[in-house]
Structures are given as C-alpha cells and as structure tokens.
C-alpha positions, 0 to 999 in steps of 0.5 A: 488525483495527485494526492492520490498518486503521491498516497499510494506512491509512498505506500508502494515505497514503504511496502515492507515496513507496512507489512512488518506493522501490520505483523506486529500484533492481532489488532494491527493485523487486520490491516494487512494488505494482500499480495493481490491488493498490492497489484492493485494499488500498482495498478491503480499507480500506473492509471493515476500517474500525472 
C-alpha cells in the first residue's frame, strides 16, 4: 500500500503541472484528470495514509 500512497501523494503535489501536461496537445489530452477524479485520488490518500 505504501507504494500506492507515495504514487498518488506525489501526483496530489504535482497536480497543476499534470494538468498543463495533459493540456499540451490532443494526444496528451486524453489523459487528463477530472476535478471528480481528483477527489477521488484524495480520497483514496486519506484511506491509504500509513
């Protein structure tokens, strides 16, 4: 689970850059994370935290 953890910790810090990535170009764009998927993956932080 700590893996996990750190994976989605990191991606909760990194969120803005993540969001200009996937803005960058068409292909790149279907990557992109929804505000509703965000809540999730905070949520998902909060159930894994060690």
């Amino acid at each position: 689970w700590n893996s996990t953890y750190h994976l989605l910790d990191r991606a909760i810090k990194l969120r803005d850059a993540i969001n200009v990535f996937c803005m960058q170009d068409e292909e790149s764009s279907k990557f992109q994370i929804t505000p509703m998927e965000w809540e999730k993956i905070q949520h998902l932080l909060k159930f894994l935290k060690p």
